[in-house]
C-alpha positions as CSV (number, residue, x, y, z in Angstrom):
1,X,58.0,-47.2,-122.5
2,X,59.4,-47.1,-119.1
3,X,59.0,-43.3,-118.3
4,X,55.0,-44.3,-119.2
5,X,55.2,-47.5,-117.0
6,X,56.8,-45.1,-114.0
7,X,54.2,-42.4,-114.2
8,X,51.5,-44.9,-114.1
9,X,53.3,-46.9,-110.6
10,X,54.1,-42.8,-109.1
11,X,50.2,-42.2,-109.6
12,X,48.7,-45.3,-108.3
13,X,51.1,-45.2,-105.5
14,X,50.3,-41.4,-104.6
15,X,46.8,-42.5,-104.9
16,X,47.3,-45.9,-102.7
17,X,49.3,-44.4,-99.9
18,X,48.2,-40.7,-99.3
19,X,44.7,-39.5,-100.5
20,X,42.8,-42.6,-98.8
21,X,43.6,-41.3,-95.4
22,X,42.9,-37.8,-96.4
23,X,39.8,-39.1,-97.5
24,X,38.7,-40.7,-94.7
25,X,39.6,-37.8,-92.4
26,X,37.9,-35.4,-93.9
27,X,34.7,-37.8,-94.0
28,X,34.7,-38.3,-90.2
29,X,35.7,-34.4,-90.0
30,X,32.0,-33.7,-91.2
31,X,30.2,-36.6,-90.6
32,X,29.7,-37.7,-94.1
33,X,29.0,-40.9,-93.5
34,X,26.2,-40.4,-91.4
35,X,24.7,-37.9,-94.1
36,X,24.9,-40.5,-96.9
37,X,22.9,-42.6,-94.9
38,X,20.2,-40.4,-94.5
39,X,20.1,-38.9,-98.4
40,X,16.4,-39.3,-99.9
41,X,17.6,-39.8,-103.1
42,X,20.4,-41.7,-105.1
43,X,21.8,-38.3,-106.9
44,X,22.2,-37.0,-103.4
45,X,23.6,-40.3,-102.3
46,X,26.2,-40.3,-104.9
47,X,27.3,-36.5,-105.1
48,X,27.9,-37.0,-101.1
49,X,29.7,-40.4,-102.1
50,X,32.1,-37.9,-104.8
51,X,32.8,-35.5,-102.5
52,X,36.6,-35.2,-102.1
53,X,37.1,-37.6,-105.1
54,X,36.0,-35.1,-107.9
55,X,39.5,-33.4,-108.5
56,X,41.0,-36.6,-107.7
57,X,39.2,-38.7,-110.8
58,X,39.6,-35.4,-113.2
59,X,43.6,-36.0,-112.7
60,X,43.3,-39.4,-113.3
61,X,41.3,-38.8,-116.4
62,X,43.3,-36.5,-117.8
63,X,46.7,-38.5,-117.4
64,X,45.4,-41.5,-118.6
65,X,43.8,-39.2,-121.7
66,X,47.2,-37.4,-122.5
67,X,49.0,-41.1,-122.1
68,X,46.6,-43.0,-124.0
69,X,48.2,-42.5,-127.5
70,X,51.5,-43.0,-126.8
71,X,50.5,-46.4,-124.7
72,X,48.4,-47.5,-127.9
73,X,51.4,-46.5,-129.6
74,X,53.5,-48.5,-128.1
75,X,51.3,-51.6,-127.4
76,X,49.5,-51.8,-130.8
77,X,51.8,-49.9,-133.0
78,X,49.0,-47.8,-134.1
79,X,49.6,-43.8,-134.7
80,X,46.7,-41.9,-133.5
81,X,48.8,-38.6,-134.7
82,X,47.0,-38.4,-137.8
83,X,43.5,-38.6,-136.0
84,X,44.1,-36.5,-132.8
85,X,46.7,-34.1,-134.1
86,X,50.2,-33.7,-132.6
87,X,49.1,-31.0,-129.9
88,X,47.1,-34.0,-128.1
89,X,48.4,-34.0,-125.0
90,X,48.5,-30.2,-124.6
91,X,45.3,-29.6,-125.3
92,X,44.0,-32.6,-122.4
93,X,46.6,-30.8,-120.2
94,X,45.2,-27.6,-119.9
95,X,41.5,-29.1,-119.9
96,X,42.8,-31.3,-117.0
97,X,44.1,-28.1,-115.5
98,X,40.9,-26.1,-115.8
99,X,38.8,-29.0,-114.3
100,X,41.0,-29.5,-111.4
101,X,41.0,-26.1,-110.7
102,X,37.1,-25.8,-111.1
103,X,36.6,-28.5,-108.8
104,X,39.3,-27.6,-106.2
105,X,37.4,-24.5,-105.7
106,X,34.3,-25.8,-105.7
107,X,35.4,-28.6,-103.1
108,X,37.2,-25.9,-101.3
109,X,33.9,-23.7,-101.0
110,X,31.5,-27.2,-99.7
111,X,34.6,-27.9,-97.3
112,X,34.3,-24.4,-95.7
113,X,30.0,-24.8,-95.9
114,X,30.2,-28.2,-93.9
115,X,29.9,-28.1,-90.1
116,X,32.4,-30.5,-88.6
117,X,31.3,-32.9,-86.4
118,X,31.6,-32.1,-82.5
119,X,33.4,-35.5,-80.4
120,X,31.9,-35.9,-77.4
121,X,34.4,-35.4,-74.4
């Protein structure tokens, strides 16, 4: 139970104290802001709103998925074994791996299409 309970504090503090400001930098880096104001529509708004967050939220999915059985373990003395099979958490790894990847690329490709802002000297 406590290796659970310190993955859980190492992941909210990684995502507390480091990817915020990275965040944020890259927002002002291209003007994000500005564009989100002027999207027509709400998809655009929120796929602008994502942008940075996507690989972010499909590591936090997948750790919380590959977790989630031995916390209900634990907690409700339920065994999900028989249900999900005892290969659970490998099979969520590599399907958090893959979408990760995919949208590390694919946030990697809109970071090199975005025009950062020029700062007025």
């Amino acid at each position: 139970m406590i290796w659970i309970a310190g993955l859980v504090v190492a992941f909210a503090l990684l995502l507390w104290l480091w990817v915020p400001p990275k965040i944020v930098e890259f927002r002002k880096s291209i003007g994000l802001d500005a564009k989100i104001a002027e999207a027509e529509t709400l998809w655009v708004r929120v796929r602008l709103q994502t942008q940075g967050l996507k690989t972010i939220l499909a590591g936090a999915v997948g750790m919380i998925a590959a977790i989630a059985p031995e916390i209900v373990k634990e907690l409700a003395g339920v065994d999900l074994s028989p249900l999900i099979g005892l290969d659970w958490g490998g099979k969520v790894a590599v399907a958090t791996a893959v979408m990760t990847t995919v949208f590390h690329v694919v946030g990697i490709v809109s970071a090199a299409e975005a025009e950062p802002v020029k700062e007025d000297a």
